[in-house]
C-alpha positions as CSV (number, residue, x, y, z in Angstrom):
1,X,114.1,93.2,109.8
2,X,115.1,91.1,106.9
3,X,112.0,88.7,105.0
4,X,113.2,85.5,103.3
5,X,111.4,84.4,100.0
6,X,110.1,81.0,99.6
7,X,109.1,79.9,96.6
8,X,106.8,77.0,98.2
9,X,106.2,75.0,95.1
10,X,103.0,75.0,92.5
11,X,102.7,78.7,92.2
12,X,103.0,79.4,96.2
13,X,105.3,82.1,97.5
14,X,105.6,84.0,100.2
15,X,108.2,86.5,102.5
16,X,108.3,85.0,105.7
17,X,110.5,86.3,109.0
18,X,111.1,84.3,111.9
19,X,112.3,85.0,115.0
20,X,114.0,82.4,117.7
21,X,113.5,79.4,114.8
22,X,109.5,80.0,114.6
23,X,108.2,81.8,111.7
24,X,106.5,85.3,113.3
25,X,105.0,87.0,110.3
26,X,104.5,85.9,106.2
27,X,102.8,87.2,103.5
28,X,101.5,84.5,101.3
29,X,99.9,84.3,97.5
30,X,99.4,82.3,94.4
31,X,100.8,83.1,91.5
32,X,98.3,82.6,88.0
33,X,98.9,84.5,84.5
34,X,101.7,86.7,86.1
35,X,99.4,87.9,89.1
36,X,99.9,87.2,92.7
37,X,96.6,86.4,94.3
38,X,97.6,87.9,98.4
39,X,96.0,85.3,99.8
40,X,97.4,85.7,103.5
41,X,99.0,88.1,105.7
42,X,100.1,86.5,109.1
43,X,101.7,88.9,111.6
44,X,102.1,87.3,115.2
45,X,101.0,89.0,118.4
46,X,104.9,89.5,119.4
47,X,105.4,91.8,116.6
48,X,102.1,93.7,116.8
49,X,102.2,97.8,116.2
50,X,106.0,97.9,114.8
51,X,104.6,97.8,110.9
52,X,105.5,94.6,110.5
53,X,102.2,93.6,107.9
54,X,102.8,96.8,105.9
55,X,106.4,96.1,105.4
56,X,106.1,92.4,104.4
57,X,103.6,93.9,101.7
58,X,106.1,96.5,100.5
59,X,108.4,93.4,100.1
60,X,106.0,91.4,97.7
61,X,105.3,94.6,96.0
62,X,108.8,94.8,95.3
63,X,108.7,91.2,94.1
64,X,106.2,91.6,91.9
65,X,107.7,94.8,90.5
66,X,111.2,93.2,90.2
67,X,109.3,90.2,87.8
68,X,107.1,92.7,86.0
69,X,104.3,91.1,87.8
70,X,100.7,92.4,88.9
71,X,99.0,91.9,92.7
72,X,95.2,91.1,93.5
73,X,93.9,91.8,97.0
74,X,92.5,88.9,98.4
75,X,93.1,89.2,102.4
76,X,91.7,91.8,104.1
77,X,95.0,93.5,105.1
78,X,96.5,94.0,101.5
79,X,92.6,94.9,100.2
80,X,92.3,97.6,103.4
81,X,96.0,98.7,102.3
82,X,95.2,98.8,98.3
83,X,92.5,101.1,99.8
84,X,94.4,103.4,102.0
85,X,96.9,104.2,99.8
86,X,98.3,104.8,96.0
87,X,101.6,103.4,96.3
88,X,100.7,100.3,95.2
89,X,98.3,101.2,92.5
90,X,100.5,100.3,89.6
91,X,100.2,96.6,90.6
92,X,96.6,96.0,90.9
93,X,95.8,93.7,88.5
């Protein structure tokens, strides 16, 4: 499973997938003063159980490490993931 970046204009980015022509999954944030507010996680119900929220997460954290830049949890899933585990603790900003 391969994620496209999209740098959406005025600070918006995101890793989307899509499957068929129809966008399936994204990850979503602003980016202020080198941090990228996760402001959305979107996994559809076709894709359910297979991981597919925790690996567009480990692709914005490799973003953001790529571009020296920090993460703040703002959705639930990346704030119950920044909970759960310390693999991303070097980005919380």
């Amino acid at each position: 499973m391969e994620f496209t970046y999209r740098d959406k204009g005025n600070n918006y980015g995101a890793f989307e997938y899509e499957l068929n022509g129809e966008r399936v999954a994204e990850i979503t944030w602003i980016l202020r003063d080198g941090v990228m507010n996760m402001d959305h996680t979107y996994v559809s119900d076709v894709l359910r159980g297979q991981g597919v929220a925790k690996k567009l997460l480990d692709a914005a954290a490799g973003y953001a490490r790529e571009n020296n830049l920090k993460m703040n949890a703002i959705c639930s899933y990346v704030v119950s993931a920044f909970e759960k585990s310390d693999t991303y603790d070097d980005l919380k900003a």
